[in-house]
C-alpha positions in Angstrom: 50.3 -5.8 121.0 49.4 -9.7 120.8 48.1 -9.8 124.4 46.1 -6.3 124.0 44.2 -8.5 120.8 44.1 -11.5 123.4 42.3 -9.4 125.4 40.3 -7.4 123.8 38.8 -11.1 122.4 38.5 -12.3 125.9 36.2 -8.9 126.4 33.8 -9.3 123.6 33.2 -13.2 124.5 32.6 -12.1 127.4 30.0 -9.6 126.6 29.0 -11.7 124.1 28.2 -14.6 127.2 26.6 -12.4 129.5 22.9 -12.6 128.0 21.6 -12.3 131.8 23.5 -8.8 132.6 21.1 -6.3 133.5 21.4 -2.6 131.4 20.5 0.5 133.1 17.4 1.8 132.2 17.5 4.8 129.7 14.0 5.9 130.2 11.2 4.9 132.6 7.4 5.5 133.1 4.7 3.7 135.8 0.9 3.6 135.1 -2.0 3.1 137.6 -5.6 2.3 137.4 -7.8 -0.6 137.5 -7.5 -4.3 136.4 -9.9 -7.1 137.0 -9.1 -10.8 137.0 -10.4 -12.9 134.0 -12.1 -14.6 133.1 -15.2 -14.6 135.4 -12.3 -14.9 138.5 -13.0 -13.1 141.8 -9.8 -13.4 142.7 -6.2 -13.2 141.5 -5.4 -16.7 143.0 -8.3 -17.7 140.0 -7.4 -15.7 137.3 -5.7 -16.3 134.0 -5.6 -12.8 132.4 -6.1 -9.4 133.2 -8.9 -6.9 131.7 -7.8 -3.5 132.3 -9.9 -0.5 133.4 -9.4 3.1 133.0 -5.4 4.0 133.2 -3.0 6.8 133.5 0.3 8.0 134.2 1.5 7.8 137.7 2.7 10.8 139.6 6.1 10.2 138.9 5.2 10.7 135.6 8.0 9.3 132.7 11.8 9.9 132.4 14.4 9.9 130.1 13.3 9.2 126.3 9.4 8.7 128.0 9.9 12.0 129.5 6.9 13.4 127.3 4.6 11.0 129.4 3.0 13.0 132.2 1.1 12.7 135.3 -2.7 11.6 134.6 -1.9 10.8 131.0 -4.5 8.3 129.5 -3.0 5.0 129.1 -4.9 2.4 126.6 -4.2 -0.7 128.0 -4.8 -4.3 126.4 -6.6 -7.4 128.1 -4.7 -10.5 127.6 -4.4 -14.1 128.8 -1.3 -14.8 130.7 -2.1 -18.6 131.5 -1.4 -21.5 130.4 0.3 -19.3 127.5 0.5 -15.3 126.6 -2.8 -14.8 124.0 -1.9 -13.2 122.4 1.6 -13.5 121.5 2.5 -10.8 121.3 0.4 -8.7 122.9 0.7 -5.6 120.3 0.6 -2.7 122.0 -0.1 -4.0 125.1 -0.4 -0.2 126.4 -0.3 2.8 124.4 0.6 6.6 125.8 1.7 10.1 124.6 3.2 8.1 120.8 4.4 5.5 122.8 3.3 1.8 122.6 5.0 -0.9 124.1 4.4 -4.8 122.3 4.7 -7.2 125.1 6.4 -10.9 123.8 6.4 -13.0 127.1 5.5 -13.0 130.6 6.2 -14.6 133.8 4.3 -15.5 136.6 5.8 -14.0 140.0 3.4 -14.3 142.3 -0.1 -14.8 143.1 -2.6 -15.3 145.6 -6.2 -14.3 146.6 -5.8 -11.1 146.8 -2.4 -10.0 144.5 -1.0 -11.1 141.4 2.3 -10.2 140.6 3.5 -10.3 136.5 7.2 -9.2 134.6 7.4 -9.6 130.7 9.9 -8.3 128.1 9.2 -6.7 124.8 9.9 -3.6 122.4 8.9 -0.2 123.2 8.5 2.1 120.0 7.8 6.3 119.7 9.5 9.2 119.1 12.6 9.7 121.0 13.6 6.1 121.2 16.9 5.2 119.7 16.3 3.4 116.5 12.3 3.9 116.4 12.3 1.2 119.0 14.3 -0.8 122.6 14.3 -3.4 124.5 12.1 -3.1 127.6 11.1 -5.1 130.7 7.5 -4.6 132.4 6.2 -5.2 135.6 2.5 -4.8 136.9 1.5 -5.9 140.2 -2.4 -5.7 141.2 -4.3 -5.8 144.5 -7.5 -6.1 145.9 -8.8 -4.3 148.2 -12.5 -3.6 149.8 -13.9 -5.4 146.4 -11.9 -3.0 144.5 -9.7 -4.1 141.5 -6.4 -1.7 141.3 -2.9 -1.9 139.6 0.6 -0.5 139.0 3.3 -1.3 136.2 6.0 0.4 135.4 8.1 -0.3 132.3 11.9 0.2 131.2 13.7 1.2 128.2 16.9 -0.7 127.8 20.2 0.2 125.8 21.0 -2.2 123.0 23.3 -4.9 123.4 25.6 -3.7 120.6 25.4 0.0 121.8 26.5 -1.3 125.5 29.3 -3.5 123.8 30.7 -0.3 121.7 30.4 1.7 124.8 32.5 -1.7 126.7 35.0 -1.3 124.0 35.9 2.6 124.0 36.2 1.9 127.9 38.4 -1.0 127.5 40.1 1.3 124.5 40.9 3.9 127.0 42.0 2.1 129.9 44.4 1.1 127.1 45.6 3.9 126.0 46.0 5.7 129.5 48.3 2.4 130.5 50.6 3.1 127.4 50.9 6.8 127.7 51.5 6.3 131.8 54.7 4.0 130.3 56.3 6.7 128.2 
């Protein structure tokens, strides 16, 4: 009994250490339409921020708890600065769907040049249907030019919470347990 407790510590430390572990999305959705470099840039390698264009739901339309987001739904999207700092911070909603909004709290720089520009950030995503009222997500939005024209993708995940993957780590570890006792008798 001692070294199942022993254990069982050495498995929540664990969890409780891993803040880079990835969870697997419960819920996805990917927008499309058209962003312009800002401000006054005529090219990504120049910009600062994005000002977003007219939006929708991509074909693949949403999944999961964003399931209720559809192809060619309108997506309100908001302009922000993404250099030196996110203005503003956060960005709240930074895009807005179907009851869904998603609050974007920082961003990272992937990748940029003339013509492409490459972006992740984290944040909450609220609406009905999420666990709670409202997740973690991630976001990623990658823009292009091409022919003059200003165009851009994201798509954006809903994440389990930490605690919820933890209880879900301990029933597993629980079982394994249990199964290992019972296989003794």
């Amino acid at each position: 009994m001692k070294r199942l407790v022993a254990l069982l510590a050495v498995v929540v430390v664990a969890l409780a250490a891993a803040p880079g572990a990835q969870a697997v999305p419960i819920g996805t959705v990917g927008f499309t339409g058209i962003a312009v470099p800002t401000p006054a840039a005529d090219t990504w390698a120049a910009a600062e921020g994005v000002d977003f264009g007219a939006a929708t739901v991509d074909e693949t339309g949403g999944t999961g708890v964003l399931a209720g987001l559809l192809f060619l739904d309108p997506v309100a999207y908001t302009d922000f600065l993404f250099l030196p700092t996110l203005t503003p911070s956060p960005v709240n909603p930074l895009w807005s769907a179907g009851g869904f909004s998603f609050i974007l709290e920082s961003v990272t720089l992937q990748f940029r040049n003339a013509r492409a520009l490459v972006l992740s950030g984290k944040g909450y995503i609220t609406g009905a249907g999420i666990p709670g009222g409202s997740a973690r997500a991630i976001w990623d939005f990658s823009a292009n030019q091409t022919a003059g024209a200003f165009n851009f993708s994201s798509t954006t995940a809903v994440l389990p919470e930490p605690a919820t993957l933890a209880l879900l780590g301990l029933g597993l570890f629980g079982s394994a347990g249990l199964s290992r006792r019972l296989r003794r008798r």
